[in-house]
N, C-alpha and C positions, 0 to 999 in steps of 0.2 A: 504493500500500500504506500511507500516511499516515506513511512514515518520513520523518526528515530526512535532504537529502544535506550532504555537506561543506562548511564552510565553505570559502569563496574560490570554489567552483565556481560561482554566480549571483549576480545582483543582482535586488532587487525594482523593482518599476513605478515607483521612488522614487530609482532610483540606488542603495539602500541593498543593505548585504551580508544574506543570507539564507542560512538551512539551511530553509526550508522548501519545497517541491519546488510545493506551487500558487500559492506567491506569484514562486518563479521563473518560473516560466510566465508568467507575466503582465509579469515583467520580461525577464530579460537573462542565456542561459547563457554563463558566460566561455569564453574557452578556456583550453583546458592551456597549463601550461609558462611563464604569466606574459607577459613580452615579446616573448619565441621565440613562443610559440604564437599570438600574438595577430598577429605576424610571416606564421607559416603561413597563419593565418583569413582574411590578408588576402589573399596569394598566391591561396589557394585562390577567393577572390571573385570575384577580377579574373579567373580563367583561367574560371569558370564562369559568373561574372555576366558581364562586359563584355565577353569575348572569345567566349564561348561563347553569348551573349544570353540568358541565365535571370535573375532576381531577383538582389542581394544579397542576403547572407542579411539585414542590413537591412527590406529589403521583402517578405522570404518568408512568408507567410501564417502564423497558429499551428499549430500540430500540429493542433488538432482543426478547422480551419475550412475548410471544404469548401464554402465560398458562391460561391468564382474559381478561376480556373484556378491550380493551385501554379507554372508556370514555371522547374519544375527542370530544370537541366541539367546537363551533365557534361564534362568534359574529360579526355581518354585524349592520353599521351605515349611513343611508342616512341621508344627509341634505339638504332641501328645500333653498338653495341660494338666490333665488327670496323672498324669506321670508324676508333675512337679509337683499339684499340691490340690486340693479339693475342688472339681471345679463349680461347685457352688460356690465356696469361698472368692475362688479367683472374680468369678461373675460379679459377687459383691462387693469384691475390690474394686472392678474398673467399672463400675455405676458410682459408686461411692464418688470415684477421682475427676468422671465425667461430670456429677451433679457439682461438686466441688470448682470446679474451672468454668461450668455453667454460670454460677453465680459469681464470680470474679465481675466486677466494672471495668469495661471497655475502656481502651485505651479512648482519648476527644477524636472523634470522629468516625469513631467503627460505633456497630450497635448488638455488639456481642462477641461470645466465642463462638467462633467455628471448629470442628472436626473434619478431617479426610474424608471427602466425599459427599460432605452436606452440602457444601455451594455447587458441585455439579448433580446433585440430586434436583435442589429446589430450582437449576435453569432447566435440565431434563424437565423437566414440569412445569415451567412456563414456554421452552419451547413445544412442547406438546401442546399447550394452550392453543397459543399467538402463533407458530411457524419458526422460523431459523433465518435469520438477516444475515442477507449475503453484501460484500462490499460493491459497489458499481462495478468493479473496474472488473469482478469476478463474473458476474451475470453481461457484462458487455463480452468479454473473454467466450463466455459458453453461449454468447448468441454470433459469437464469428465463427465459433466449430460448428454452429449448426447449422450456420451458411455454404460451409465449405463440403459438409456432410448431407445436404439436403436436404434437413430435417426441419420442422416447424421452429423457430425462435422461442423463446421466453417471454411470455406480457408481462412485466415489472412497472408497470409507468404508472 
């Protein structure tokens, strides 16, 4: 959409810090959270690159480049709870800890706590409502493939 993203979030092909979104591509998306996250990104590599045999993200192809195989893999972790420790208990523990952060005061200008997957539940359910808004430049894009394809256009107007 030719917006800039935040700073700190990339680095360009140069090492350098950038907000602009095609020269990160070309460089380096960070990850969140600074050290922690950078922490996580590496967890995450070793369980799916070297454990799981897919790429580093290192050696993962660009988003757009479709010339090799992409080599993604994935790593899934069950834990037996009932093993560690009662899992009533547990259940009671992490209600307890959720009502507890529930009722925490928002930082000025949030209007609560969120959870993993509560803000894409409640849009999942306003896009089901209302529909799913596309940006122009995307529904202009899919009505010149479907000129070239000779298929009916999209009415958006």
């Amino acid at each position: 959409e030719g917006k800039d993203i935040p700073l700190g979030c990339a680095l360009d092909a140069n090492g350098h810090p950038t907000t602009n979104a095609t020269e990160a591509l070309k460089g380096v998306i960070l990850p969140f959270a600074g050290h922690k996250g950078y922490g996580f990104a590496f967890i995450a590599d070793i369980l799916t690159g070297a454990l799981a045999g897919g790429n580093f993200s290192t050696e993962a192809p660009r988003s757009d480049d479709y010339s090799r195989p992409r080599n993604t893999c994935h790593f899934f972790m069950a834990i037996n709870v009932g093993m560690l420790r009662d899992l009533e208990e547990f259940k009671n523990s992490v209600d307890r800890y959720v009502a507890e952060l529930k009722d925490t005061k928002p930082a000025a200008g949030f209007d609560g706590i969120k959870f993993p997957g509560e803000i894409e539940a409640a849009l999942r359910n306003e896009r089901i409502a209302n529909g799913i808004p596309y940006h122009i430049s995307t529904l202009e894009m899919l009505n010149k493939l479907a000129g070239e394809l000779g298929v009916e256009p999209l009415d958006y107007e």
